[in-house]
C-alpha positions as CSV (number, residue, x, y, z in Angstrom):
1,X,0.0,0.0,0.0
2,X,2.8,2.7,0.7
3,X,4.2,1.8,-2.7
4,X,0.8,2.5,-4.6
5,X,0.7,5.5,-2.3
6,X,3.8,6.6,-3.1
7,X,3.6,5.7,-7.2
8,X,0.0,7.0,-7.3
9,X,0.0,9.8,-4.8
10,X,-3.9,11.5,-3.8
11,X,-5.0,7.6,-4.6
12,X,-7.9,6.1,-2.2
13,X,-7.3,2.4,-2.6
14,X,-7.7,0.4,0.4
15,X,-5.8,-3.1,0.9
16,X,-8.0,-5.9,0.4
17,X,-7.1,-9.6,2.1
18,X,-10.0,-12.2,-0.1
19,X,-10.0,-16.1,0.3
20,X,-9.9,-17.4,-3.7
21,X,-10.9,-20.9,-4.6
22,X,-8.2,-20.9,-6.4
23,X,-4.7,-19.1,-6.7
24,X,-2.6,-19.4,-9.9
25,X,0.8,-17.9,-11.0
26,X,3.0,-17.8,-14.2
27,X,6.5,-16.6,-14.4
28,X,7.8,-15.3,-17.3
29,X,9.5,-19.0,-18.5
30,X,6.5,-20.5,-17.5
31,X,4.4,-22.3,-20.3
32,X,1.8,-23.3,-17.7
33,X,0.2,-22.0,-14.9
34,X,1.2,-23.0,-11.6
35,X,-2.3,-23.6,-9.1
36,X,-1.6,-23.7,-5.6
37,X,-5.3,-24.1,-4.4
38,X,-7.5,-22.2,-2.3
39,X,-6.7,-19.6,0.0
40,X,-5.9,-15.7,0.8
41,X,-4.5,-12.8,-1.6
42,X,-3.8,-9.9,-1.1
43,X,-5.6,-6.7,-3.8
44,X,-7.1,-3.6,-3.5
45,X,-10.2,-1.6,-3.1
46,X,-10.8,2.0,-4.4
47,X,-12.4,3.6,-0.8
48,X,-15.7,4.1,-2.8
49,X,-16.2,0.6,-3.8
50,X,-16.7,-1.1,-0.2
51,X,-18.6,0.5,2.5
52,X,-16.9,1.9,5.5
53,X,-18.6,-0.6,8.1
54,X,-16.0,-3.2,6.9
55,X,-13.2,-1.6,6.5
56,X,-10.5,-2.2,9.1
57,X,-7.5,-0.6,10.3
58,X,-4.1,-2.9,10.6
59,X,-1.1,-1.5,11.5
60,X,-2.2,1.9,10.4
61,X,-3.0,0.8,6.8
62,X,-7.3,0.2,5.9
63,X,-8.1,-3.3,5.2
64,X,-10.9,-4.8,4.1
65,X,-10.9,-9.0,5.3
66,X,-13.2,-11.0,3.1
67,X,-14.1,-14.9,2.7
68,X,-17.2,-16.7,1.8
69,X,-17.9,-17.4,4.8
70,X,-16.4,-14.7,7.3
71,X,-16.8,-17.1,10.3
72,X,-13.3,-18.5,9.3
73,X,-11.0,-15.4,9.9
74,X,-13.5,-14.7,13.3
75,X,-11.0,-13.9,16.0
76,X,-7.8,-15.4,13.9
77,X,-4.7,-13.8,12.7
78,X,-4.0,-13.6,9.1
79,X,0.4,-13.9,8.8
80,X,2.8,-14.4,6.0
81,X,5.1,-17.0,6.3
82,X,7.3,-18.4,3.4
83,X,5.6,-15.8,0.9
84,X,2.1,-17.1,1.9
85,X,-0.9,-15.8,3.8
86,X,-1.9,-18.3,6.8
87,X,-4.5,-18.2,9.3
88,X,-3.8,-18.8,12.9
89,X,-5.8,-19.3,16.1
């Protein structure tokens, strides 16, 4: 966030933290795309595209948390370890 801050200054994005069914990559030698399953990404949000009642703060930085079923990140914490988001009791 402080880099699109600082690349796109006056922008209102706000991080986003979304479980996907499915996460993929492909590096530039890549001829396929590598799937690593379901879990958490991180994106963003411009401010006027999700309303203020779930937007959090983290660390100083808004943050929006969102899973199909929100019960699963209820009273966890959402770390990176190894380049990958986990969720922990």
């Amino acid at each position: 966030m402080r880099q699109l801050q600082r690349d796109l200054p006056g922008d209102r994005s706000i991080a986003s933290v979304e479980w996907v069914t499915d996460d993929a990559s492909k590096g530039p030698d890549d001829t396929d795309w590598v799937h690593h399953g379901a879990g958490l990404v991180i994106g963003s949000y411009g401010r006027t595209e999700v309303p203020p009642d779930i937007i959090d703060r983290v660390g100083g930085i808004d943050v929006v948390f969102s899973a199909p079923d929100p019960s699963i990140l209820a009273g966890k914490t959402v770390d990176v370890q190894k380049g990958r988001f986990v969720i922990r009791d």
